[in-house]
Each structure stands twice: as structure tokens, then as C-alpha cells.
C-alpha positions as CSV (number, residue, x, y, z in Angstrom):
1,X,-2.0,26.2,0.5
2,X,-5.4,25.2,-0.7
3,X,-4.0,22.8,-3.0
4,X,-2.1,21.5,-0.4
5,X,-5.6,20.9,2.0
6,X,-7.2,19.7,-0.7
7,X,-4.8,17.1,-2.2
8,X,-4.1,15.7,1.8
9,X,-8.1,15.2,2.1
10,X,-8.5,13.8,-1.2
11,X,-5.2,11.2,-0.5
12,X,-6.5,10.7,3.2
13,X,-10.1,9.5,2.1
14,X,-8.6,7.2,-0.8
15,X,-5.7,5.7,2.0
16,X,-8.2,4.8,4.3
17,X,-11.2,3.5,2.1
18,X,-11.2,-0.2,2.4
19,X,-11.0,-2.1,-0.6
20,X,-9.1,-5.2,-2.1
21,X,-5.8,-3.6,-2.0
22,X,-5.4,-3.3,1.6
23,X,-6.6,-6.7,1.9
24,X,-4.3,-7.7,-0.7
25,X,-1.1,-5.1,0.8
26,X,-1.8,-7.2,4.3
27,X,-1.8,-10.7,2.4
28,X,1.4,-10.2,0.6
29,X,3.4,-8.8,3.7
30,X,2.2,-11.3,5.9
31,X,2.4,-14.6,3.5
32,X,6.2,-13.5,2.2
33,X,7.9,-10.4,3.1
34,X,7.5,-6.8,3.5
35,X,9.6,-6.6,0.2
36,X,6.6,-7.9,-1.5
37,X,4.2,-5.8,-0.2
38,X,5.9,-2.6,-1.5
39,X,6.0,-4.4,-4.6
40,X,1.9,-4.7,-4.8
41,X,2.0,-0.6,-3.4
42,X,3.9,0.6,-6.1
43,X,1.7,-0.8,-8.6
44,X,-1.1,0.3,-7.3
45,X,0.8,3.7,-7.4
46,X,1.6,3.7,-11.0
47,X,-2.0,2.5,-11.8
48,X,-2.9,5.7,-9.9
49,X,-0.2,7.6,-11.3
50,X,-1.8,6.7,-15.0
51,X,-5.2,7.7,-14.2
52,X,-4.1,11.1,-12.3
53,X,-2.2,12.2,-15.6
54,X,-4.4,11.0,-18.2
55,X,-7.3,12.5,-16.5
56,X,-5.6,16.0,-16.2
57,X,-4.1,15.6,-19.8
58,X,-8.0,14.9,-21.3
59,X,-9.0,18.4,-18.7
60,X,-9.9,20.5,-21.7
61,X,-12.0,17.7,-22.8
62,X,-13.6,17.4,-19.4
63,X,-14.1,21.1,-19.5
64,X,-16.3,20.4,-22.8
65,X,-18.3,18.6,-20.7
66,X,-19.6,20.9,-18.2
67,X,-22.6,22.1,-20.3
68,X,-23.8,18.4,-19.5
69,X,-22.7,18.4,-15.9
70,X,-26.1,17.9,-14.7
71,X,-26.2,14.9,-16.6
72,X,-23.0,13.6,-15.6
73,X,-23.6,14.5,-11.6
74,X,-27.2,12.2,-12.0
75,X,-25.0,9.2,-13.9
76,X,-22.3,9.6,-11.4
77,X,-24.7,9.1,-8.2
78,X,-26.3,6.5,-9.7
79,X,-23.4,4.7,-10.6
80,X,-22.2,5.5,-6.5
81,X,-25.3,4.5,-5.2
82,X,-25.2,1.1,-7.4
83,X,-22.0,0.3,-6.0
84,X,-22.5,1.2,-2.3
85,X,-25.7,-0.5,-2.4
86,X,-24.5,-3.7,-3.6
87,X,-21.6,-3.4,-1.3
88,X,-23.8,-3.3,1.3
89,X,-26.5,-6.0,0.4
90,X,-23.6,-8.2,-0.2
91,X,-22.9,-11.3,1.4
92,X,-18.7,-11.1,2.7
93,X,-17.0,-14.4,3.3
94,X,-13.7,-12.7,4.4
95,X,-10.5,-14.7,5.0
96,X,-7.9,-13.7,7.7
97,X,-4.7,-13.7,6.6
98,X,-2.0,-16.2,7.3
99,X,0.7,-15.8,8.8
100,X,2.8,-18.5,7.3
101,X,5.1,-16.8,5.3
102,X,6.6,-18.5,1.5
103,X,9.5,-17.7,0.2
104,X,9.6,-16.0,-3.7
105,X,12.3,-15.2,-6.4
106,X,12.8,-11.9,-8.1
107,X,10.6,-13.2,-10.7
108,X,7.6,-12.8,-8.2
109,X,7.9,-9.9,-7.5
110,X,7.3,-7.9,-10.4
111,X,4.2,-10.6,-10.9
112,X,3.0,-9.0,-7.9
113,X,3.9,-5.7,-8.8
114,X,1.8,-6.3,-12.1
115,X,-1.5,-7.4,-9.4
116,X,-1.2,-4.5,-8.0
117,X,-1.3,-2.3,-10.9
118,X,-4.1,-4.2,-12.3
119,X,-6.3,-4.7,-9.6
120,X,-6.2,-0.7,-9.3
121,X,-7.0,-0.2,-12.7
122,X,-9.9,-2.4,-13.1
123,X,-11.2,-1.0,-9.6
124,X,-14.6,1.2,-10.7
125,X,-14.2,3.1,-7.5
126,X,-10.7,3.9,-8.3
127,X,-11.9,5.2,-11.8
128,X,-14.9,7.4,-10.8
129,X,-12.8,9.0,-8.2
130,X,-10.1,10.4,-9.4
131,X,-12.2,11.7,-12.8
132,X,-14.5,13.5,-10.3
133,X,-11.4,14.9,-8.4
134,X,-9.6,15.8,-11.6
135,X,-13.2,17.2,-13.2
136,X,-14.0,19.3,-10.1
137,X,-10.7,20.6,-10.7
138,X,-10.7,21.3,-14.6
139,X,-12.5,24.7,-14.9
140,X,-10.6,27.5,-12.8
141,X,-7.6,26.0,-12.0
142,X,-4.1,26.7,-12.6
143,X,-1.3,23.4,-14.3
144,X,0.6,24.5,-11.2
145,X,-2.8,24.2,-8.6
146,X,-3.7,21.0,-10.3
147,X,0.2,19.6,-9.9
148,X,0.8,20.8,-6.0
149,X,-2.8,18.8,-5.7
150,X,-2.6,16.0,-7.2
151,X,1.2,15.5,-6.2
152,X,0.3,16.2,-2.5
153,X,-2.9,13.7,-3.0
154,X,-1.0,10.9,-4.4
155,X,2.7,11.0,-2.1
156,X,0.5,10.7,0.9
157,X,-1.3,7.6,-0.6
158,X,1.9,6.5,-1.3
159,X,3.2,7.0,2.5
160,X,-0.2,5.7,3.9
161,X,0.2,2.5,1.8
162,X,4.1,2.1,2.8
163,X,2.9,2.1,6.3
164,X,0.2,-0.3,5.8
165,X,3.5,-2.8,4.4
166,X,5.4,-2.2,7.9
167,X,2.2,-2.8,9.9
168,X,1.1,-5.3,8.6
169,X,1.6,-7.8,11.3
170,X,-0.6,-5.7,13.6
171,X,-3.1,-5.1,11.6
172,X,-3.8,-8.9,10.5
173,X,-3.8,-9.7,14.2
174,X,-6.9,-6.8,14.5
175,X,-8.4,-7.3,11.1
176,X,-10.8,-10.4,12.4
177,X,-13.3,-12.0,9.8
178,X,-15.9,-10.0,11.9
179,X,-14.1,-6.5,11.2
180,X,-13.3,-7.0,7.8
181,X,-16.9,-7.4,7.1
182,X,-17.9,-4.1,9.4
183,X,-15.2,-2.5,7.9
184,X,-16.2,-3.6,4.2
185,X,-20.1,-2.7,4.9
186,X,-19.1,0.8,6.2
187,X,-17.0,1.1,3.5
188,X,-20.1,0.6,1.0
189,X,-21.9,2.6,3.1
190,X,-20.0,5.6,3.0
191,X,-19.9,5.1,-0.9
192,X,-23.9,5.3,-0.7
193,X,-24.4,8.2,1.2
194,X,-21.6,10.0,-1.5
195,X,-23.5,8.9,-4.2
196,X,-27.4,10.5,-2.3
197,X,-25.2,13.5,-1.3
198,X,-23.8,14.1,-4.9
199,X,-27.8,13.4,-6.2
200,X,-28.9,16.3,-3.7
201,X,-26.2,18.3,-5.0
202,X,-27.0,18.1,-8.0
203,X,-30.9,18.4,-8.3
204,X,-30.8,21.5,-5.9
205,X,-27.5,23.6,-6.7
């Protein structure tokens, strides 16, 4: 039951953090179908998919590294408070998206699946989170524990992003220049203050 907690907080946090893939999940429905957009969330899924098993595959080797977690919990804040902070100093020139839709082949699809996948991989956020979720997770815990997480984490993604295809109308009509940039800045923002509170963490526990 923990697991099961655990993995839907861990998968709500990452299916609500706004980042280029929603943008991009929106664009796709909106400009051609809702056939594409699925197309762009299941790569995204596999990219996540990869990390989640490669991660917990490596465990014992992340489990070597907790003499050095210190270290690693001073880099990792840094590295979050780099990337919120420049998120948030950042100047957004955000485009709504149209509503004109084009027609594609089945060609363009798996194109679009392939953006998807690599636009998640290359995503440093992406990365740093799920080796913190899957390092936090290394010493103590059971293949099974790790499985029911992870598996609970990423089908709810999965659900959250489906959605996100069958909404998409409504949430281009909301998703004004103006509240893509709020949204962006208190996206960054939220990566900052995870970044000071993993610091504090770290220094004083």
C-alpha cells in the first residue's frame, strides 16, 4: 500500500509538471488528430519506461554510492537550483497553439512517436528525477516494492497524458500566451525550491 501512495505521488508530480511535452501533446492534437497525440505520449512513455528500468537494473550500483550521498545530495541541488533558476530568469516567448488541423500519413506518426521519445530522453529534469526516485528507493527495498512503485508511478503518467490527448481542445483554448508563461515560471519555481529544500536536507540530516 505504501508503494502504491508513493508511486501515485511520484506519477502525479511528473503528470502535472509543465514542460515541453505538454506543450508538445497539445500541439499535436490540436494541429492533426488526437491519433497523433497518443503517438507523441507513448514515446514519451517508452523514454520513461527506459530510464525507470535501467535505473533499477544499475540499483546495486546506486547502492555503492551511498557512502558519497552527501556529495551527490550537494551536486543534485545545485544542478536543481541551476535549472529552476534559469527557468525562472528566463525570458518565454510562448506560442498558442493552432487550431488548424493538417492531415498526416502513417509514416508521420511513428516520426512523432520518435519526438516524443526523444524529447523525453534528452529532458535533464526527466533524468535527475527518476534517478533520485529510483536511488531513494535502492537501499531497503524489496524487486517487488520497487515494481508495484514504479508500475503504479508510470500507468498513471500514462493515463494523465492520455487525458491531456482528449482534452486538448480545452486546454489550448485556456492555455493563453499569458498562462503558459505563469505556468512555465511556477514550474521553474517549484524546481528551485526542490533543489534549496534537498540542500537543507542534506547539510542538516
Amino acid at each position: 500500500m505504501d508503494a502504491v501512495i508513493k508511486g501515485l505521488l511520484l506519477g502525479l508530480f511528473l503528470a502535472v509538471s509543465v514542460g515541453p511535452t505538454l506543450f508538445a501533446v497539445i500541439q499535436y492534437s490540436l494541429n492533426h488528430n488526437y491519433k497523433a497525440g497518443l503517438a507523441f505520449v507513448l514515446g514519451v512513455s517508452i523514454s520513461d519506461i527506459m530510464y525507470v528500468t535501467v535505473a533499477n537494473v544499475a540499483s546495486r550500483w546506486l547502492e555503492a554510492l551511498n557512502q558519497f550521498k552527501y556529495q551527490i545530495g550537494i551536486a543534485g541541488a545545485i544542478i536543481l537550483m541551476f535549472v529552476g533558476g534559469a527557468g525562472i530568469i528566463k525570458k518565454y516567448k510562448p506560442v498558442r497553439p493552432s487550431s488548424e488541423k493538417t492531415i498526416i500519413s502513417g509514416g508521420h506518426y511513428f516520426r512523432i512517436w520518435l519526438s516524443g521519445f526523444i524529447i523525453n530522453t534528452i529532458n535533464p529534469g526527466v533524468i535527475i528525477t527518476w534517478l533520485a526516485a529510483v536511488t531513494a528507493t535502492a537501499t531497503g527495498s524489496t524487486t517487488t516494492y520497487r515494481i508495484v512503485l514504479f508500475g503504479t508511478c508510470l500507468g498513471l503518467i500514462l493515463s494523465i497524458d492520455f487525458l491531456k490527448v482528449f482534452l486538448a481542445d480545452v486546454i489550448g483554448r485556456k492555455l493563453t500566451p499569458r498562462r503558459i508563461m505563469y505556468l512555465q515560471k511556477t514550474s521553474a519555481i517549484c524546481i528551485f525550491l526542490i533543489g534549496i529544500a534537498l540542500l537543507l536536507e542534506t547539510v542538516f540530516s
